[in-house]
Steps between C-alpha positions, in 0.01 A plus 500: 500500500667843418524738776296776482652833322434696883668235718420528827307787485218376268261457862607856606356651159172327559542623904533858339245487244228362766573759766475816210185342356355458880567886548355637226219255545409637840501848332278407235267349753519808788445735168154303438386453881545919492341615146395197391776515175752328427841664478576203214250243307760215489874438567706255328856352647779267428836372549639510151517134400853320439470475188427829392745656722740329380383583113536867649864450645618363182363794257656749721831309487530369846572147661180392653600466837311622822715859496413588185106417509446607829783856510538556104148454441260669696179291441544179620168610671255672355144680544229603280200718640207616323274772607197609394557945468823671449522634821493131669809455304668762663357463908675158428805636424519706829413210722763320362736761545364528851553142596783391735812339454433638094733711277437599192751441229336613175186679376410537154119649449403390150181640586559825504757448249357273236771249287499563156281214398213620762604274827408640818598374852662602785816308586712470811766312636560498854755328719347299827687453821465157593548340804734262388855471261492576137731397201773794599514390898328752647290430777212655528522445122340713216272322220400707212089474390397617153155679525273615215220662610176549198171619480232231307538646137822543544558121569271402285681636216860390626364170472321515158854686406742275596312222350466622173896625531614159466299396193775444233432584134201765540402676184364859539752508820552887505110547434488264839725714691316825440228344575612355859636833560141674416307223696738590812436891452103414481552266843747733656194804424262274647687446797510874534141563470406216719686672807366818419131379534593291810646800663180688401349252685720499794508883574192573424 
């Protein structure tokens, strides 16, 4: 049986990944007991598979060894949230900030600042202090978590997107693109009109 590309600290990524998912669970549910909405509609999380991390290690030109996927590489775990308004997005992104024993590493707001092709998320990495070693010997060790954070059209596209991205031999293919792009500008001005009328309903 081969080892597994993390070593020994495949159980401490799972450790992490339960006790982030647990947090922002309670949120979610204190958020509804209070208003009675959610701050997100669903939450998806993993510990990148073998397999693909090693896939990863060797297109960036590393050995696949527990260093590289788990110091190199920063998304050995990783964690998708989907909201329902624009603003959810972004209370999310504060209470993660806010939570203990967090850093964050990077921030990238696609939202605000749209890719080219019309993708929109909001994407953070942030390191967790754990209370155990990590693959550099520190102790309290550090364990980086990939987060992507979307409202419901904005998932729904990524999906449809990256779907249709690895279709080989498409005719029409630049038609397609402008197309994706003006389907994500219709979703993203949906989005926008969709928190406008809830916070006409809100402050009203």
């Amino acid at each position: 049986m081969v080892e597994s590309i993390y070593g020994e600290y495949k159980e401490k990524l799972q450790l992490i990944l339960d006790n982030i998912v647990g947090r922002l669970s309670e949120n979610n549910d204190e958020q509804y007991k209070k208003t009675g909405d959610k701050l997100y509609e669903h939450l998806i999380a993993r510990v990148k598979s073998d397999e693909s991390m090693r896939e990863k290690c060797e297109r960036r030109g590393l050995e696949a060894n527990a260093y590289n996927a788990l110091h190199e590489l920063t998304d050995s775990i990783g964690i998708r949230i989907v909201c329902s308004f624009i603003d959810d997005v972004y209370e999310n992104v504060r209470l993660i900030k806010s939570l203990p024993n967090i850093e964050v590493v990077v921030e990238k707001d696609y939202i605000k600042h749209a890719k080219p092709n019309g993708y929109r998320s909001y994407h953070m990495i942030i390191k967790v202090t754990a209370p155990f070693p990590d693959v550099c010997g520190n102790d309290p060790g550090e364990y980086f978590v990939e987060i992507q954070l979307r409202t419901i059209a904005m998932d729904s596209w990524a999906s449809l997107e990256h779907k249709m991205k690895y279709k080989k031999n498409i005719a029409e293919s630049e038609l397609i693109v402008a197309e994706l792009k003006r389907c994500a500008d219709e979703l993203a001005a949906c989005d926008v009109s969709m928190q406008t009328i809830r916070n006409l309903i809100k402050y009203s």
